[in-house]
C-alpha positions in Angstrom: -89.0 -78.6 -67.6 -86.3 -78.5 -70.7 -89.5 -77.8 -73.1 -90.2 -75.2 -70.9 -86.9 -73.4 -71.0 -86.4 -74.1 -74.7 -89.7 -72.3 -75.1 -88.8 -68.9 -73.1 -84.9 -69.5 -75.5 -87.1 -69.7 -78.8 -89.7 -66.4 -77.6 -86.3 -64.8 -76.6 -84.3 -65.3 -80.2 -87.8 -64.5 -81.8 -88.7 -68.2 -82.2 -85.8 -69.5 -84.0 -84.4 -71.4 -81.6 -85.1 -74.3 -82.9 -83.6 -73.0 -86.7 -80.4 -72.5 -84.6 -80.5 -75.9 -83.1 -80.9 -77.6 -86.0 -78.4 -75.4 -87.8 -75.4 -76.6 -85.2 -76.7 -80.1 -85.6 -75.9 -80.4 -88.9 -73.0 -78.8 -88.9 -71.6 -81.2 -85.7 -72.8 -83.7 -87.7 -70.7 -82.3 -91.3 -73.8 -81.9 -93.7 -72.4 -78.6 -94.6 -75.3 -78.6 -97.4 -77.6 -78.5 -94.7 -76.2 -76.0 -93.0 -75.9 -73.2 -96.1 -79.7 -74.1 -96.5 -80.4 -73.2 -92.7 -78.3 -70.6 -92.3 -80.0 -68.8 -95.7 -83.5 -69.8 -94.0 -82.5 -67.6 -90.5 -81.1 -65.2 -92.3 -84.2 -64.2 -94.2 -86.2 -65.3 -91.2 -84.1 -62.4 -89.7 -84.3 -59.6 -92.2 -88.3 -60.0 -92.5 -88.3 -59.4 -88.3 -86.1 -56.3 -89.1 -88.4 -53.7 -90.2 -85.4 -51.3 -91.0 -83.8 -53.4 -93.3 -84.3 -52.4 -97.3 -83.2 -55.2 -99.9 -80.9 -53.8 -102.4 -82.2 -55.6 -105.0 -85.1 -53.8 -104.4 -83.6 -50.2 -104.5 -81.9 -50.3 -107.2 -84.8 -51.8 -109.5 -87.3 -48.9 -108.3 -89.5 -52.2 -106.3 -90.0 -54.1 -109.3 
């Protein structure tokens, strides 16, 4: 039943439920290096889902 609900959470948050998870894990459990790495992970898990997002980087170099 809790695989079942953690399944609808994860389809809910675009399947990084588990990401999330893990991410307040390691910080509960103080690997804070574990946590930047995560957190950087989701984030770019994020902006790839965002179809309106445009990387500066990206601009600014004409897309090179």
């Amino acid at each position: 039943m809790a695989q079942r609900e953690t399944q609808r959470e994860d389809a809910a948050t675009g399947g990084d439920g588990a990401l999330e998870r893990a991410l307040l894990l390691a910080a509960t459990a103080g690997r804070f290096d574990v946590v930047a790495m995560l957190a950087k992970e989701l984030e770019a898990r994020r902006l790839a889902n965002a179809g309106n997002v445009v990387a500066i980087g990206a601009k600014r170099d004409g897309g090179r």
